[in-house]
Chimera marker file (.cmm) of the C-alpha trace (Angstrom):
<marker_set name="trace">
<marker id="1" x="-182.045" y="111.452" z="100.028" r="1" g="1" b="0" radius="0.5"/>
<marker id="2" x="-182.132" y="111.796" z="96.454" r="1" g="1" b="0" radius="0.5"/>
<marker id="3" x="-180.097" y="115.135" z="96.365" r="1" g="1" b="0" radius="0.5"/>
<marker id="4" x="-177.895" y="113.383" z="98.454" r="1" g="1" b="0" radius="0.5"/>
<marker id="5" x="-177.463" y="110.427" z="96.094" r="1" g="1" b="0" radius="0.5"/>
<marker id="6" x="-177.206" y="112.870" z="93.339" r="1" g="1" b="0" radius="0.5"/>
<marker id="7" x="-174.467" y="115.005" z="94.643" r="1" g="1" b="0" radius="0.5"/>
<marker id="8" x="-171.918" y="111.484" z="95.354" r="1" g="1" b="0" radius="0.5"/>
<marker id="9" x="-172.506" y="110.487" z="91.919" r="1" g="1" b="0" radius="0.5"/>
<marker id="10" x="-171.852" y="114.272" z="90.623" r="1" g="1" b="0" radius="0.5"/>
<marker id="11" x="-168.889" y="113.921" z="92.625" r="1" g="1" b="0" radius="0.5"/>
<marker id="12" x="-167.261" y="110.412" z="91.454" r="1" g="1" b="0" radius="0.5"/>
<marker id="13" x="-168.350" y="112.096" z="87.779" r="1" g="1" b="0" radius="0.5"/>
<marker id="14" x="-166.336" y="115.168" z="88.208" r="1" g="1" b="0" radius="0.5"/>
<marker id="15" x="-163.547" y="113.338" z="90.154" r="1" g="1" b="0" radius="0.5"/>
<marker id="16" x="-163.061" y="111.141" z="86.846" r="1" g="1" b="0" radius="0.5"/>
<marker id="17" x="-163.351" y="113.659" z="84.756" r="1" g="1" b="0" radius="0.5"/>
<marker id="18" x="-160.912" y="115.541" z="86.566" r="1" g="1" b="0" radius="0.5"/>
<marker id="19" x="-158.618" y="112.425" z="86.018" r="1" g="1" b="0" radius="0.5"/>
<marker id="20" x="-159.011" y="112.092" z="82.403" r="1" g="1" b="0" radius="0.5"/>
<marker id="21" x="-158.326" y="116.334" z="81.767" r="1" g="1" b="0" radius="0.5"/>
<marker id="22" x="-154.739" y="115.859" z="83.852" r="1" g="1" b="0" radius="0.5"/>
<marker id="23" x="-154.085" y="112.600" z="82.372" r="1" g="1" b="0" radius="0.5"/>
<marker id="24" x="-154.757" y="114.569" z="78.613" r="1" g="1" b="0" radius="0.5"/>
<marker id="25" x="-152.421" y="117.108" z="79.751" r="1" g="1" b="0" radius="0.5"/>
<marker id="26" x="-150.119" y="114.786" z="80.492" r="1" g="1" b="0" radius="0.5"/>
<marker id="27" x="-149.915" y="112.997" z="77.356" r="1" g="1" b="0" radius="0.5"/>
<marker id="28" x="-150.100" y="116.357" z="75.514" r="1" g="1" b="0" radius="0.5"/>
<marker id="29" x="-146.905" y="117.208" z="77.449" r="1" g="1" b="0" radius="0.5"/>
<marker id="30" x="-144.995" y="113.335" z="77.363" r="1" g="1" b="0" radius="0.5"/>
<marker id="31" x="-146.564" y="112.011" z="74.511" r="1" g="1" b="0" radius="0.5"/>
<marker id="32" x="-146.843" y="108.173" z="74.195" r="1" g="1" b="0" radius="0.5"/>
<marker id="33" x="-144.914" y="106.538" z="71.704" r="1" g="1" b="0" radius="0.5"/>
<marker id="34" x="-147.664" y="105.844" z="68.432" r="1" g="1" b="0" radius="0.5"/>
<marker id="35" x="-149.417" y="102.526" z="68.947" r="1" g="1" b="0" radius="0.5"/>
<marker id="36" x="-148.746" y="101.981" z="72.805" r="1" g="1" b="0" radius="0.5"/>
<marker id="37" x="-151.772" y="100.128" z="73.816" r="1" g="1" b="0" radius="0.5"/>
<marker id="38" x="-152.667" y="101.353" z="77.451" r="1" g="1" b="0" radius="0.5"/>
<marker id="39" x="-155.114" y="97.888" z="78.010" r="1" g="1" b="0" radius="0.5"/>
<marker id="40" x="-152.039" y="96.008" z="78.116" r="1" g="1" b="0" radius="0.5"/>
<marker id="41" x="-150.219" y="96.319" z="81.164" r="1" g="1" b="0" radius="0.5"/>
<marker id="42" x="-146.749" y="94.099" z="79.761" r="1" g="1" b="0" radius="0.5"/>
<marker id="43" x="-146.884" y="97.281" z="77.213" r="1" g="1" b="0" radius="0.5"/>
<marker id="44" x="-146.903" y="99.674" z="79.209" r="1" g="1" b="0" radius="0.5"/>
<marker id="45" x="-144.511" y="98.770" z="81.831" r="1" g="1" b="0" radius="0.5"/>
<marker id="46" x="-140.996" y="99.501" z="79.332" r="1" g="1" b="0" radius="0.5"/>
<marker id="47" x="-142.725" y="102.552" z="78.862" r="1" g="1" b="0" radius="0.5"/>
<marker id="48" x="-143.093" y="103.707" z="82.303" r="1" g="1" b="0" radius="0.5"/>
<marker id="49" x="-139.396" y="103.105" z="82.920" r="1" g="1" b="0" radius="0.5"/>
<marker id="50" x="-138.704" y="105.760" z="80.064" r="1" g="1" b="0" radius="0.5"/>
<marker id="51" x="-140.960" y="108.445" z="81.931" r="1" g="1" b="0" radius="0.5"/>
<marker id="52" x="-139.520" y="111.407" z="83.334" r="1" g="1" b="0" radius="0.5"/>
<marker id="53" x="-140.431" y="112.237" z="87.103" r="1" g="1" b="0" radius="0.5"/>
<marker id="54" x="-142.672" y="114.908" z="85.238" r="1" g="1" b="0" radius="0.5"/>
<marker id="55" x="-145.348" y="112.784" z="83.695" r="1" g="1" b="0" radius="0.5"/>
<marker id="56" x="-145.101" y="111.224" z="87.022" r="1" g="1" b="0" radius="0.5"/>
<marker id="57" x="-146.197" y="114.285" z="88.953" r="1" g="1" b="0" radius="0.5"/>
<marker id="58" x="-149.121" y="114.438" z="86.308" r="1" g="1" b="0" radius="0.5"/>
<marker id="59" x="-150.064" y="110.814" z="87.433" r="1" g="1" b="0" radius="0.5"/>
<marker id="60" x="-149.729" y="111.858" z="91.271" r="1" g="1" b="0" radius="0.5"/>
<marker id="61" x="-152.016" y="114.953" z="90.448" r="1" g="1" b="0" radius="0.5"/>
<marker id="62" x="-155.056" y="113.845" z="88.646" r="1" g="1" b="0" radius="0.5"/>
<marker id="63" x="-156.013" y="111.735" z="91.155" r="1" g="1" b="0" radius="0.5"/>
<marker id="64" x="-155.060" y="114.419" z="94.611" r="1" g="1" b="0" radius="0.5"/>
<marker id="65" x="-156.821" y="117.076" z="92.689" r="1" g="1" b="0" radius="0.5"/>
<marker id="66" x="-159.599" y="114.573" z="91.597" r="1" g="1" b="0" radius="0.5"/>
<marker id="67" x="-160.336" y="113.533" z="95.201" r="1" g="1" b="0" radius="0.5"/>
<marker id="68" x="-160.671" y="117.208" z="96.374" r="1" g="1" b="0" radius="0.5"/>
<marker id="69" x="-162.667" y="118.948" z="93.609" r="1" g="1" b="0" radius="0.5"/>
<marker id="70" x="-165.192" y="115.810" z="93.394" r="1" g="1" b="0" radius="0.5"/>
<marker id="71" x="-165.602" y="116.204" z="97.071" r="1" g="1" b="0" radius="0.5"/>
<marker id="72" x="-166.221" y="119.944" z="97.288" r="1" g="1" b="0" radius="0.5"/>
<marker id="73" x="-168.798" y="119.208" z="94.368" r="1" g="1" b="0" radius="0.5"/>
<marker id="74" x="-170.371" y="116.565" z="96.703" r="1" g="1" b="0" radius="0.5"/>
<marker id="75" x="-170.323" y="118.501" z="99.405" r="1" g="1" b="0" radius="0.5"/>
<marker id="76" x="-171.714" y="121.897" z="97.919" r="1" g="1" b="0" radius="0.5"/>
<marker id="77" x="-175.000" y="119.850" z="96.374" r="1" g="1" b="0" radius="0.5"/>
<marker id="78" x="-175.295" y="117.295" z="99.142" r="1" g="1" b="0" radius="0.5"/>
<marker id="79" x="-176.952" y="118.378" z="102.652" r="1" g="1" b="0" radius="0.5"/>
<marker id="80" x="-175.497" y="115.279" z="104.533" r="1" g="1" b="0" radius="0.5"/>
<marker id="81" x="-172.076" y="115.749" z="106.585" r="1" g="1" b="0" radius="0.5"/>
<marker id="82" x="-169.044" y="116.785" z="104.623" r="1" g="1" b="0" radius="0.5"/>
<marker id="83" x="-166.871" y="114.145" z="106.210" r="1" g="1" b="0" radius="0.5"/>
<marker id="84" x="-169.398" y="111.863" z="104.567" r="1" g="1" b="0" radius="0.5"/>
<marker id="85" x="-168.975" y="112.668" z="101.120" r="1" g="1" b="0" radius="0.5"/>
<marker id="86" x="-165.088" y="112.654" z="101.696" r="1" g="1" b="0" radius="0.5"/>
<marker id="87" x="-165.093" y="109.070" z="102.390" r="1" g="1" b="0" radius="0.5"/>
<marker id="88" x="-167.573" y="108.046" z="99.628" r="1" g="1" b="0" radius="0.5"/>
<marker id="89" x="-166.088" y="110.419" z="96.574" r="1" g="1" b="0" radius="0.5"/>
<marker id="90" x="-162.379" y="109.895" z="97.794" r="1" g="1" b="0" radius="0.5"/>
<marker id="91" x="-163.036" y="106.305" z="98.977" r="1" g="1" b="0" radius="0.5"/>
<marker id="92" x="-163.713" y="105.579" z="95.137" r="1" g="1" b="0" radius="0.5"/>
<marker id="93" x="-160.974" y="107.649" z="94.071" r="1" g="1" b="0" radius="0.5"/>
<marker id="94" x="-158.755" y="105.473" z="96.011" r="1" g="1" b="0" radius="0.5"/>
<marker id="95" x="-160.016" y="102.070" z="95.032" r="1" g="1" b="0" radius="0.5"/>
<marker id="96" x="-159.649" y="102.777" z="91.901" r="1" g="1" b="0" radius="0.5"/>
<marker id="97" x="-156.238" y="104.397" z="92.229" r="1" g="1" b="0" radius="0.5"/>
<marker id="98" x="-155.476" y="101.184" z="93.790" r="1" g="1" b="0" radius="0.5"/>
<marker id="99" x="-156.720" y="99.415" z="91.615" r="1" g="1" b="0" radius="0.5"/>
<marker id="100" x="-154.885" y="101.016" z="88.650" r="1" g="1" b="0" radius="0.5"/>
<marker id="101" x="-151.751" y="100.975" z="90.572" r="1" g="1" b="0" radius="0.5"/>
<marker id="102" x="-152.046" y="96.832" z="90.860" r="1" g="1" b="0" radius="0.5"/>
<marker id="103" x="-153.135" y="96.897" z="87.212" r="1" g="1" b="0" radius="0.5"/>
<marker id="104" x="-150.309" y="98.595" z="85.960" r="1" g="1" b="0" radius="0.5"/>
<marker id="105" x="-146.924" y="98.930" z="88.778" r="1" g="1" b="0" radius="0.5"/>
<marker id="106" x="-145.890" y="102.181" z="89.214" r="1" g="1" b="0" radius="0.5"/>
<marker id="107" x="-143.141" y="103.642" z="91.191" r="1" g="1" b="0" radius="0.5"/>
<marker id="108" x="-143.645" y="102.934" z="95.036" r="1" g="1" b="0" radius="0.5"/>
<marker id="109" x="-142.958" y="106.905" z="95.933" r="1" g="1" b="0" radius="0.5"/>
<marker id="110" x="-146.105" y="107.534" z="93.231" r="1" g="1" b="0" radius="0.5"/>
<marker id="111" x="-148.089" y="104.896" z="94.644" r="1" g="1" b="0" radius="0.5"/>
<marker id="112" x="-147.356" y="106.247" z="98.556" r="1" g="1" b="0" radius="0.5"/>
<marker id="113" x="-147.728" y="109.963" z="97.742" r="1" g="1" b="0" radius="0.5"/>
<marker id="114" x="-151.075" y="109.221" z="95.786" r="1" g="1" b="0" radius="0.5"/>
<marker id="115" x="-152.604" y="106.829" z="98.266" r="1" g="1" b="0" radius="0.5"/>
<marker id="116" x="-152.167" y="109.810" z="101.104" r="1" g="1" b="0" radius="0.5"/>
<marker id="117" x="-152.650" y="112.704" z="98.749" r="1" g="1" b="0" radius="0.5"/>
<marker id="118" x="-156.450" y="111.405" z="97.961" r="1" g="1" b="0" radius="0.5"/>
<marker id="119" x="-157.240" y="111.230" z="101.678" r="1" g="1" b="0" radius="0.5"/>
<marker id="120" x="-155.421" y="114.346" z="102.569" r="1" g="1" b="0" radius="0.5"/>
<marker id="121" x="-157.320" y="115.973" z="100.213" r="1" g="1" b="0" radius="0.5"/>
<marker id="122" x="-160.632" y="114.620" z="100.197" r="1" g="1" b="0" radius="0.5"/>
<marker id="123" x="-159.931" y="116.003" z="104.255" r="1" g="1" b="0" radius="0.5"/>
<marker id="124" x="-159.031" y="119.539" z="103.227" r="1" g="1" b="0" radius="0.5"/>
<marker id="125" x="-162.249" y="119.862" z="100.934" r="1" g="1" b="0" radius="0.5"/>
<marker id="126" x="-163.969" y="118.843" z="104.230" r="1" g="1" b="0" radius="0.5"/>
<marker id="127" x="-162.307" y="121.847" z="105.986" r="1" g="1" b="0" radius="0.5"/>
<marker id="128" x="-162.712" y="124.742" z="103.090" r="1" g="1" b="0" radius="0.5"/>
<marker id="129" x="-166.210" y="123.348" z="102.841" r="1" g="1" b="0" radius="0.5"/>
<marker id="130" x="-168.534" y="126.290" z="104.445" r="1" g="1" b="0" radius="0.5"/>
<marker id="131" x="-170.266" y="125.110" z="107.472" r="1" g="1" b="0" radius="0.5"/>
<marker id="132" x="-174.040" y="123.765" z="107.373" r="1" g="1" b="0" radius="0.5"/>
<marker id="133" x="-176.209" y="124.449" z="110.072" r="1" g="1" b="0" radius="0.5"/>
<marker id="134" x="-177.232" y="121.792" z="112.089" r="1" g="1" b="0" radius="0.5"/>
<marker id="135" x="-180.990" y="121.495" z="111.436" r="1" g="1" b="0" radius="0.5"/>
<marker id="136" x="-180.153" y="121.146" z="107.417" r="1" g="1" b="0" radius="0.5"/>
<marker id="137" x="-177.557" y="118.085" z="107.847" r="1" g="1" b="0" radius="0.5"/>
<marker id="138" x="-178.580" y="114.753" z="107.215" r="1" g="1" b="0" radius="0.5"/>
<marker id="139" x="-176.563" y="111.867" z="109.073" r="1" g="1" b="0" radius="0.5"/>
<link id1="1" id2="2" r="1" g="1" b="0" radius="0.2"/>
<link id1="2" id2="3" r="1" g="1" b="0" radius="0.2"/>
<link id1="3" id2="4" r="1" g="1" b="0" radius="0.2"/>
<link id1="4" id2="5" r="1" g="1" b="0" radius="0.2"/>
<link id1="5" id2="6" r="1" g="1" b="0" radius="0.2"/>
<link id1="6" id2="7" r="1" g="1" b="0" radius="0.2"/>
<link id1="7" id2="8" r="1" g="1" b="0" radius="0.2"/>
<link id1="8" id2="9" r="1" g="1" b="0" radius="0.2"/>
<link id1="9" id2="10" r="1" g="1" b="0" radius="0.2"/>
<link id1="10" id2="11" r="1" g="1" b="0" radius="0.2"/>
<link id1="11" id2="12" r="1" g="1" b="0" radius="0.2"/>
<link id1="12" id2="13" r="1" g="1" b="0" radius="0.2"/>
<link id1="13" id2="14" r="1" g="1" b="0" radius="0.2"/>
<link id1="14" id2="15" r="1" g="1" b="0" radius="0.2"/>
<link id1="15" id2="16" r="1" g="1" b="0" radius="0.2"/>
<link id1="16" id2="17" r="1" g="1" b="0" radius="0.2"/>
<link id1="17" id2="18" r="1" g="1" b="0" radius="0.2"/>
<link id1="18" id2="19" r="1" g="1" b="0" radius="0.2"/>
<link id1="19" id2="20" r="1" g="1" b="0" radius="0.2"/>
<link id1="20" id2="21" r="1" g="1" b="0" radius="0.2"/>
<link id1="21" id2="22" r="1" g="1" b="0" radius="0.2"/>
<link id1="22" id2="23" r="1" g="1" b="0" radius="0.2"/>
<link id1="23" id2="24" r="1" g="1" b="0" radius="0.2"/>
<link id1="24" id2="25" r="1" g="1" b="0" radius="0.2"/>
<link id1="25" id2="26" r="1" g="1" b="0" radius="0.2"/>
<link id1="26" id2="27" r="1" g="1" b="0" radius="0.2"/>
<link id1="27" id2="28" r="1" g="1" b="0" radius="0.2"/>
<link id1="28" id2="29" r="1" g="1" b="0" radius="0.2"/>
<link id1="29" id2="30" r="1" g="1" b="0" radius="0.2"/>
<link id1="30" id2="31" r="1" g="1" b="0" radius="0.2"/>
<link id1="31" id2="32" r="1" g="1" b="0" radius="0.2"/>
<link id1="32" id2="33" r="1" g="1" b="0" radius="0.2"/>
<link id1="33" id2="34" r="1" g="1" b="0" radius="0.2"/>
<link id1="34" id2="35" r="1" g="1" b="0" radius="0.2"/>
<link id1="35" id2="36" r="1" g="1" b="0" radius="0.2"/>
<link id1="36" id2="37" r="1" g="1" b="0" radius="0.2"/>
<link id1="37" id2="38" r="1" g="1" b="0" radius="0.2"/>
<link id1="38" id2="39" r="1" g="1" b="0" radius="0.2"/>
<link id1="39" id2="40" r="1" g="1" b="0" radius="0.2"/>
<link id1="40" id2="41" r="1" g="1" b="0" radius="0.2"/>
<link id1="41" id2="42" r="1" g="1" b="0" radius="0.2"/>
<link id1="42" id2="43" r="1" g="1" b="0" radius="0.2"/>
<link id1="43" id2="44" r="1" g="1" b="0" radius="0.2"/>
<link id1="44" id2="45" r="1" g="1" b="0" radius="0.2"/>
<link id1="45" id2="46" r="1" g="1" b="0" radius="0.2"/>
<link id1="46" id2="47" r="1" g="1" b="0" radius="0.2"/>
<link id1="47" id2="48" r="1" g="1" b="0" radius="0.2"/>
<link id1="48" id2="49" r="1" g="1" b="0" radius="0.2"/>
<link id1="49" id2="50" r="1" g="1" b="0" radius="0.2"/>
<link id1="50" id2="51" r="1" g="1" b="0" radius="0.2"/>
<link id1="51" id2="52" r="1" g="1" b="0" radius="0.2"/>
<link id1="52" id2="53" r="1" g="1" b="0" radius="0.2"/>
<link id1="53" id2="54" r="1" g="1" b="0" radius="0.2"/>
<link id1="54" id2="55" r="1" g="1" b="0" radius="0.2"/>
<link id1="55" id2="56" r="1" g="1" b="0" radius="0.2"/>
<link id1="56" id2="57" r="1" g="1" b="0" radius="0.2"/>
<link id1="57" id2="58" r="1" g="1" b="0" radius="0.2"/>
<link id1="58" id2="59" r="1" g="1" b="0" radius="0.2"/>
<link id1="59" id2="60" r="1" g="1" b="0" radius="0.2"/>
<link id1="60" id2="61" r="1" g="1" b="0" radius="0.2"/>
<link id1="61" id2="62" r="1" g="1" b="0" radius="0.2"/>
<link id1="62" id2="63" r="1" g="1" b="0" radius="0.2"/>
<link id1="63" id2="64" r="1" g="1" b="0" radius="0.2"/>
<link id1="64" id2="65" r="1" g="1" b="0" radius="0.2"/>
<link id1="65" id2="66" r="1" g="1" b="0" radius="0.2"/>
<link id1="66" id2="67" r="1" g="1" b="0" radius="0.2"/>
<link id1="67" id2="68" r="1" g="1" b="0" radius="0.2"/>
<link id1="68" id2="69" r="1" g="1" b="0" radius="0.2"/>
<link id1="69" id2="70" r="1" g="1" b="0" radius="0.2"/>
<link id1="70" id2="71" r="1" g="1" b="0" radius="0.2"/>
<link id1="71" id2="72" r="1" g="1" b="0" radius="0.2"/>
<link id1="72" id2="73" r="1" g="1" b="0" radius="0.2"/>
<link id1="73" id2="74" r="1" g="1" b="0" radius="0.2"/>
<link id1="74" id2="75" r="1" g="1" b="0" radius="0.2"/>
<link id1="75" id2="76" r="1" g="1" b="0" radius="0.2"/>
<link id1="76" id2="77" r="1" g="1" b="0" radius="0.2"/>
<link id1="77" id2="78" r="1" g="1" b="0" radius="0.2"/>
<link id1="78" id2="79" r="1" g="1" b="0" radius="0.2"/>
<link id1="79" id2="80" r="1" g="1" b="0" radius="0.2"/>
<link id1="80" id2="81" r="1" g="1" b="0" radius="0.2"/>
<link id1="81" id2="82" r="1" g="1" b="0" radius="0.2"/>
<link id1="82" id2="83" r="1" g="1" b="0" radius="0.2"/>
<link id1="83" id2="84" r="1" g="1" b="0" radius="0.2"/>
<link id1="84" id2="85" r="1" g="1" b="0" radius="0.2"/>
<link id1="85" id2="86" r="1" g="1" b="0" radius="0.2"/>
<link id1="86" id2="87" r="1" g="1" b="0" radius="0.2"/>
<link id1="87" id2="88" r="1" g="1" b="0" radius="0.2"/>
<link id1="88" id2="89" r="1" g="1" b="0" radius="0.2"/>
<link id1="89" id2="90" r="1" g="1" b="0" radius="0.2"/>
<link id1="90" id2="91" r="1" g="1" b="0" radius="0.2"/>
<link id1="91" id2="92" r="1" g="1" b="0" radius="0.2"/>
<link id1="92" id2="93" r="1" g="1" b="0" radius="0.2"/>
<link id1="93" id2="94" r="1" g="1" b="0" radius="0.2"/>
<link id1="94" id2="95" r="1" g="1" b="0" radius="0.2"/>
<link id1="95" id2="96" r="1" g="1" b="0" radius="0.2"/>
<link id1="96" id2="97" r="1" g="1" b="0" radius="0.2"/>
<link id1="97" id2="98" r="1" g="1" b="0" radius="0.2"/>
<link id1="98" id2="99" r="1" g="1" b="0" radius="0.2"/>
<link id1="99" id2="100" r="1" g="1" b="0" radius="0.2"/>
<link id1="100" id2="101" r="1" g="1" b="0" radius="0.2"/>
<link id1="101" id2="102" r="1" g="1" b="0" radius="0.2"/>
<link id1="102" id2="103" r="1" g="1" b="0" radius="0.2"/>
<link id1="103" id2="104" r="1" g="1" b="0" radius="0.2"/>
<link id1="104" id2="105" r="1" g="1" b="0" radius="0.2"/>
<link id1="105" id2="106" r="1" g="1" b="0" radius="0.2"/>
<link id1="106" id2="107" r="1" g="1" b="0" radius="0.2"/>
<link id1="107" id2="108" r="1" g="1" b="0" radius="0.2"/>
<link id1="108" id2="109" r="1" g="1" b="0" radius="0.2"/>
<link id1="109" id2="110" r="1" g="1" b="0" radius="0.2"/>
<link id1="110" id2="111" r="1" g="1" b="0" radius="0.2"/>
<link id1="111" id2="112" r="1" g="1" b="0" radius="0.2"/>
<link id1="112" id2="113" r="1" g="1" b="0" radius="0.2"/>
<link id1="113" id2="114" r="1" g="1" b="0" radius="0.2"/>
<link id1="114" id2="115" r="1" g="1" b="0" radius="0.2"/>
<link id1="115" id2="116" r="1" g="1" b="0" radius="0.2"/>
<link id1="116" id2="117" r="1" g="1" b="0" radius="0.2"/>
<link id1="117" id2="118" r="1" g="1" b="0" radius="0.2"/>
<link id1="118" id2="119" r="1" g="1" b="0" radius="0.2"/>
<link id1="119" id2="120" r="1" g="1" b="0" radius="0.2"/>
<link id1="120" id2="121" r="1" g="1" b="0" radius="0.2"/>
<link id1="121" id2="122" r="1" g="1" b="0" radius="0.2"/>
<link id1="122" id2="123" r="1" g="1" b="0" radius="0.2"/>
<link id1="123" id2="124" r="1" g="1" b="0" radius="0.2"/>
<link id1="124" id2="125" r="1" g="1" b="0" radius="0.2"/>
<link id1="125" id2="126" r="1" g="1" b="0" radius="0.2"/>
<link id1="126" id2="127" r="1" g="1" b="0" radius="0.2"/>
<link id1="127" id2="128" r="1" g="1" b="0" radius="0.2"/>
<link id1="128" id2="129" r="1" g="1" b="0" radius="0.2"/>
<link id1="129" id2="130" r="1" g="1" b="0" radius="0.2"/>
<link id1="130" id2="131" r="1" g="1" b="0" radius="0.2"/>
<link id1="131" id2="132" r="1" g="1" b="0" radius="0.2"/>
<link id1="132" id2="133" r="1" g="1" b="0" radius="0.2"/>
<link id1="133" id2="134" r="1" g="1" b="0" radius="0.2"/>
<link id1="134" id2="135" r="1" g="1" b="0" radius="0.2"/>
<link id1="135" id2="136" r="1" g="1" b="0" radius="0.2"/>
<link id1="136" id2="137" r="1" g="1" b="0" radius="0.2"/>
<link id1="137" id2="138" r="1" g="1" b="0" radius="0.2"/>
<link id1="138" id2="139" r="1" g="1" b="0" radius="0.2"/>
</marker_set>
C-alpha cells in the first residue's frame, strides 16, 4: 500500500514537473513581455491574444505529455492496476488543467484538445505499460 501511495505521488510530481520544463521552453521560445505578472489573470488575458498558435501548442503539450509520462512513472513503481493510476495521475492533471483553464480563458480549441489529450494519454500509458501478472496486482 505504501509503494502504491508512493508511486501516485511520484507520478503527480513528475507530471508537474513535466509541466513546468514545457512551459520553460515555451517562454524561452515566446518570451513574455518584462513585468507580465502571471497571478493576475486581467494581465494576462491581452497577452494571450498576442500569442502565436505556437506557444499555444506548448500549452496543449505540457499537460498531454504530463499526463502520460506521470502515469507510466506510476505505473512502473506501483503494483496496483494500470488503469488505476491513469485515473488518479491524469485525473489531477485534468483538474488542474481545468482549473487553470477557468483561472485564466484560453482558446476553446486549446481547452478541447487538452481536456481529451490528458485522458487519451493517460490511456495509451495504460496500453505501452508491460503487463503484470495477476498474483502481483493489487485492486
Amino acid at each position: 500500500m505504501i509503494r502504491n501511495a508512493a508511486a501516485i505521488i511520484a507520478g503527480i510530481v513528475t507530471a508537474f514537473l513535466t509541466i513546468e520544463l514545457i512551459d520553460g521552453l515555451n517562454h524561452m521560445v515566446y518570451p513574455p513581455p518584462p513585468g507580465l505578472d502571471f497571478s493576475d489573470p486581467a494581465a494576462i488575458e491581452p497577452y494571450l491574444a498576442t500569442l502565436p498558435v505556437g506557444a499555444f501548442l506548448f500549452i496543449l503539450a505540457s499537460s498531454v505529455v504530463a499526463a502520460f509520462v506521470g502515469t507510466l512513472v506510476a505505473i512502473y513503481i506501483g503494483t496496483i492496476r494500470p488503469f488505476n493510476c491513469a485515473v488518479v495521475v491524469g485525473g489531477v492533471v485534468f483538474a488542474a488543467t481545468v482549473a487553470n483553464f477557468i483561472a485564466i480563458p484560453h482558446p476553446l480549441w486549446l481547452s478541447v484538445a487538452t481536456l481529451v489529450g490528458i485522458v487519451a494519454s493517460s490511456w495509451l500509458a495504460t496500453r505501452l505499460a508491460p503487463p503484470f501478472p495477476a498474483e502481483t496486482i493489487e485492486d
